[in-house]
N, C-alpha and C positions, 0 to 999 in steps of 0.2 A: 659622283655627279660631276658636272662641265665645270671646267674652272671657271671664277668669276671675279667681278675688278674687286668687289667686297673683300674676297680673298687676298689681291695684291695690295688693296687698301691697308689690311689687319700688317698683313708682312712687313711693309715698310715702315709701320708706325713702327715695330720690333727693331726692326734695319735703326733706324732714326734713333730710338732712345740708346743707342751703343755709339752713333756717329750723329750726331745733334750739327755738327759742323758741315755736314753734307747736305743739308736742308736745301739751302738754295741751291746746289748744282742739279739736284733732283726736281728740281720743279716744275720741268716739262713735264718729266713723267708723272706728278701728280693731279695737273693740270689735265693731263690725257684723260686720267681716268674719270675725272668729271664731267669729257665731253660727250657727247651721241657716240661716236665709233667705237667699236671691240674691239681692243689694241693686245686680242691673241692674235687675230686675222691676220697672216702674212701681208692681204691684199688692203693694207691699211697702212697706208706709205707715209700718213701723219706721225707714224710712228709704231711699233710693235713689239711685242714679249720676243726675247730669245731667253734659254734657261738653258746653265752651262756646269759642269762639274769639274771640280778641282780636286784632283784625284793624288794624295802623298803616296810614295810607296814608302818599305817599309826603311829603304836606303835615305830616305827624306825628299825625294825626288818627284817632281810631277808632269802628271802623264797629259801629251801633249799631240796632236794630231795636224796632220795636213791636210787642211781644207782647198781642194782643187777649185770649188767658187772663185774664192778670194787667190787662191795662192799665198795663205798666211801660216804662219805655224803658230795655234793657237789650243788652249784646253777645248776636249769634246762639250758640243753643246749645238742645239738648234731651234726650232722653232715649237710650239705645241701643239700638240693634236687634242682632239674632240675626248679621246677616251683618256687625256691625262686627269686625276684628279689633285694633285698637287704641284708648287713649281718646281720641288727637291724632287716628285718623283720625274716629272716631266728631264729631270736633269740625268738622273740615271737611266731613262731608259735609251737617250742620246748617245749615254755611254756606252752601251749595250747593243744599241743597234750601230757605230760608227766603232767600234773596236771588237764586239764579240764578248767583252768581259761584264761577266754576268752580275744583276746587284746586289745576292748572296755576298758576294767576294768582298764587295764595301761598307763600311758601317762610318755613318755620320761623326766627323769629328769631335768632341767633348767641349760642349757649351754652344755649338752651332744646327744643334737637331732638328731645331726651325726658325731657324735664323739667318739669311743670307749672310756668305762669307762676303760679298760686294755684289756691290749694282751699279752699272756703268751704262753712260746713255752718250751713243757713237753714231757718228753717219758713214753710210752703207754708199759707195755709187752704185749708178746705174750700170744695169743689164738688160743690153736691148733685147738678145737674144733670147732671154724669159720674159721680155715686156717689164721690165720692172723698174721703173724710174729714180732716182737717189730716192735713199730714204736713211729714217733713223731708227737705231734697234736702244729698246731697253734691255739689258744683258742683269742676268738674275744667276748669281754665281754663286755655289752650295760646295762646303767644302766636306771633303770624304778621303778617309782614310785606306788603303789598301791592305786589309786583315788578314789575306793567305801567307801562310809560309812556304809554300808553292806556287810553283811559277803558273802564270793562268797564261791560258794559251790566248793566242788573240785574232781572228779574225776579221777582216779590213772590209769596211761598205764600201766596194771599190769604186761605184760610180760619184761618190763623194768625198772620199780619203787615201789620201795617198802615201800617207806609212803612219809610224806613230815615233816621237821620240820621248825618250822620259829625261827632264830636266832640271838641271838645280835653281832652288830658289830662286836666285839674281841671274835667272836667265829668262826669268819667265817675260811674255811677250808685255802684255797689258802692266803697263804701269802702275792704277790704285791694287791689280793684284798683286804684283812683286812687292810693293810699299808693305801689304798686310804681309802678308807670307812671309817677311823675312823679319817682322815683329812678333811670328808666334813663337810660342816657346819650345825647341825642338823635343824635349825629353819627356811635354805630355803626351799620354799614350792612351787610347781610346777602351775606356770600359764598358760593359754590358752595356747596351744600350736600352732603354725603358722610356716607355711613354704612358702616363695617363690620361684618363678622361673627365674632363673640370664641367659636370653637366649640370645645369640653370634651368629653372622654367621664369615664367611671366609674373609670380607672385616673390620673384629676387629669394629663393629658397635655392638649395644645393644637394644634388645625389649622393649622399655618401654612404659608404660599404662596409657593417661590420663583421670585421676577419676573424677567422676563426682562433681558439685562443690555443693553438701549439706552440707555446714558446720555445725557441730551439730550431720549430722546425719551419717556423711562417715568420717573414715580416712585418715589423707592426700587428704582432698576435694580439689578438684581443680588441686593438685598437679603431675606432671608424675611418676611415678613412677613402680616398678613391680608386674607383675602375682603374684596372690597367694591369700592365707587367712587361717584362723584357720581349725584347726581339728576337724573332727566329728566324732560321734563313730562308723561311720560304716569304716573311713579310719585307718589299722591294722598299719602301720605307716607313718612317716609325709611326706616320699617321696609319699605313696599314696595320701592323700591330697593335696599336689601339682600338681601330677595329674587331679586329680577330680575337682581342683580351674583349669586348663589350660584347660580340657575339657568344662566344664560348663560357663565360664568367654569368650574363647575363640575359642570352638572347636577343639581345637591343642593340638594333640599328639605325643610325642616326643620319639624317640629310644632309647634315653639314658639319663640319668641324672644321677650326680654324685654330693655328697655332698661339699659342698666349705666351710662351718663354719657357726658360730654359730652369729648371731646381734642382738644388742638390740636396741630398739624404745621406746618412748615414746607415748602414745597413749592420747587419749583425755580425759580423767581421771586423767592425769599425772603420770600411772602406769607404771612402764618397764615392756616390755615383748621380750621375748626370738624370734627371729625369724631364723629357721633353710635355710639353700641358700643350693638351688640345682644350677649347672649349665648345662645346656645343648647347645648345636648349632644346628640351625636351619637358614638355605640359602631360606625360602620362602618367599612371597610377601603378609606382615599383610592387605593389603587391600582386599586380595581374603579371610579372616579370619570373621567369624560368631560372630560378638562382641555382647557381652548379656549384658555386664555391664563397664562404663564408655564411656569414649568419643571418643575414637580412641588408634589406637594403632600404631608405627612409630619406625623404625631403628634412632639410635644416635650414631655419634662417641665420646670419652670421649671429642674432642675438643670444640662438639657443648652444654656440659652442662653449660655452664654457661649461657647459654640463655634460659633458661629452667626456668619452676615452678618445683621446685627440692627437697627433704629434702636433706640438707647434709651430712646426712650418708650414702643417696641411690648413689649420687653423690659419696661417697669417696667408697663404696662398687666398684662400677662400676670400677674405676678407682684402684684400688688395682687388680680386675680380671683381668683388661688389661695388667696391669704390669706383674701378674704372666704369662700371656700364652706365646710361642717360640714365637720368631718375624715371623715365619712362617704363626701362626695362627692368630697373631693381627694386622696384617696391610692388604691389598689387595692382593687381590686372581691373578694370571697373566689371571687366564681363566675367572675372572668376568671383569678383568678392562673393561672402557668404556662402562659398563653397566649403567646405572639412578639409584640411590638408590633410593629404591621406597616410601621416604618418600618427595622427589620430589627437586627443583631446586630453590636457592634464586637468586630474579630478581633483579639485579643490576638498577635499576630506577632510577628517581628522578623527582618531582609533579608526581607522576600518582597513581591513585586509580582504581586497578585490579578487576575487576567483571567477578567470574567463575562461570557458572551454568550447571549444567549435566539437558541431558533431561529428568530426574526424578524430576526435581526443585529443588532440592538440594545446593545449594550455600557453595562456598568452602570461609572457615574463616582463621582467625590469629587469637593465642591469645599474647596479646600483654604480655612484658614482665615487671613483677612488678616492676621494678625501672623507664619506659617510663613515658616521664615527658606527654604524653598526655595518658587518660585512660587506666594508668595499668591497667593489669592481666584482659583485658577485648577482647570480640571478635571482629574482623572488618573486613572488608574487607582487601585484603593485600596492604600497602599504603606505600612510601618511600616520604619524603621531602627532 
């Protein structure tokens, strides 16, 4: 879907909470987004989105382009179009269409998956000869790594670029980027890159997925936890991947998603990796949902984790979303109440052993919870003593 200022909204609150001290330089551009105009619009000279990429190779070096507009030598980057649905992706395909090199070739730096590398708000002069009067550009800078060990070849937009040079740190043009760039730490190195999907409805409940229990050979076997998985190279970036994990894992495609931050996991290796959190909201019923992989899928309010197979991160992630959203949107809806959540109704018993079977034979389980002094983290019938 179109990008939207919601979307640039969500982004720089992200921007903000890592640079809190850039508040006020940024205030125009927050100020924009409150007003009547679409400041994707080129034709919006109060002010407008450019969205740029900062591309390392793998010599430490960043790739840098001549823009024959200006006559500047700056990183690739321009304006947005209609069919962009993100600012990261809107930045690679700049890249892509102004050098040739394709967005397989780059994978988002490690901790900035969706999280502007800088945002910089510059005035443009005028150009009479396209009608375009001064104006100012918000500049939305995404930093990316350069992952071939082969040389990629590079094709030049030549009615816009006039060669390309690739650059050391302290040569770079833009100031607050040279500032960042030569505070990163040269020796991190970009791992698999993985995105999940952090998805809500209206009654402040959570989708979460229980994985199948191979231990050895699944992460977080057994465990609930959420949608998602690594990037592949055909996803241009890691919100597409989340996609393509929600589609393929789940069938379910969602209107919107908007970047929440950056987590790290340890995986079964004992290596960190980076996991980038979309969030999105979705009021349907996961049992009408096409599961291809794990064992179910079931709404949770943040009160019922603790009876959960859970990692504790996904557990405190969860619960930090809740906290951020208006109490509007994290507690119950007036038009759902008295609905059944459809992950269904704990039966207040005692001695009885529940036997449910659909007429497909199917038999409905518990799994029990790993501290139950009788057969943890094991399935049963549902049973109260």
């Amino acid at each position: 879907m179109p990008l939207s200022h919601e979307h640039i909204r969500t982004t720089i609150g992200f921007y903000l909470a890592r640079h809190p001290h850039e508040r006020e330089r940024l205030g125009a551009l927050v100020d924009a987004l409150d007003g009547p105009t679409d400041i994707f619009s080129r034709s919006t000279f109060t002010g407008h989105v450019i969205c740029g990429a900062v591309v390392v190779d793998p010599l430490g070096r960043v790739l840098n382009v001549l823009h024959l507009a200006s006559g500047i030598v700056l990183a690739p980057g321009g304006h947005t179009e209609p069919e962009d649905e993100s600012l990261a992706g809107a930045a690679l395909r700049e890249v892509h269409e102004e050098t040739g090199i394709p967005p397989q070739a780059m994978a988002p730096w490690p901790g900035y998956e969706a999280v502007p590398f800088d945002i910089d708000i510059h005035e443009v002069d005028a150009r009479p000869s396209k009608g375009e009067p001064g104006h100012v550009h918000f500049d939305f800078w995404f930093l990316f790594r350069l992952h071939t060990a082969t040389e990629t070849p590079v094709v030049l937009q030549e009615e816009e670029v006039g060669g390309i040079e690739w650059r050391p740190l302290d040569r770079v043009t833009s100031p607050s980027l040279r500032e960042k760039l030569l505070k990163l730490q040269p020796e991190t190195e970009p791992e698999t890159a993985r995105a999940s999907a952090l998805i809500y409805n209206s009654r402040g409940e959570y989708l979460l997925h229980l994985r199948d229990y191979f231990p050895g050979r699944i992460w977080e076997a057994g465990l609930w936890s959420l949608l998602g998985g690594g990037r592949e190279r055909q996803d241009v970036t890691l919100e597409d991947a989340v996609r393509r994990e929600l589609a393929e894992e789940a069938g379910l495609d969602l209107a919107d998603l908007t970047p929440f931050g950056t987590e790290y996991a340890t995986d079964d290796a004992g290596e960190t990796v980076p996991i980038a959190i979309y969030a999105g909201r979705w009021n349907g019923d996961p049992r009408e949902l096409h599961l291809t992989e794990g064992v179910m899928l079931a709404w949770f309010g943040p009160s019922d984790l603790h009876r959960l197979r859970i990692a504790d991160s996904t557990s405190a992630l969860v619960r930090r979303h809740a906290a951020s959203l208006p109490a509007s949107q994290s507690g119950s809806n007036p038009e759902e109440e008295g609905r059944s959540s459809p992950h269904g109704t704990v039966l207040n018993v005692i001695g009885v052993h529940l036997y449910l079977e659909r007429p497909d034979g199917t038999v409905l389980l518990g799994l029990r919870h790993p501290d139950s002094a009788f057969a943890p983290s094991t399935w049963h019938a549902l049973a109260v003593h």
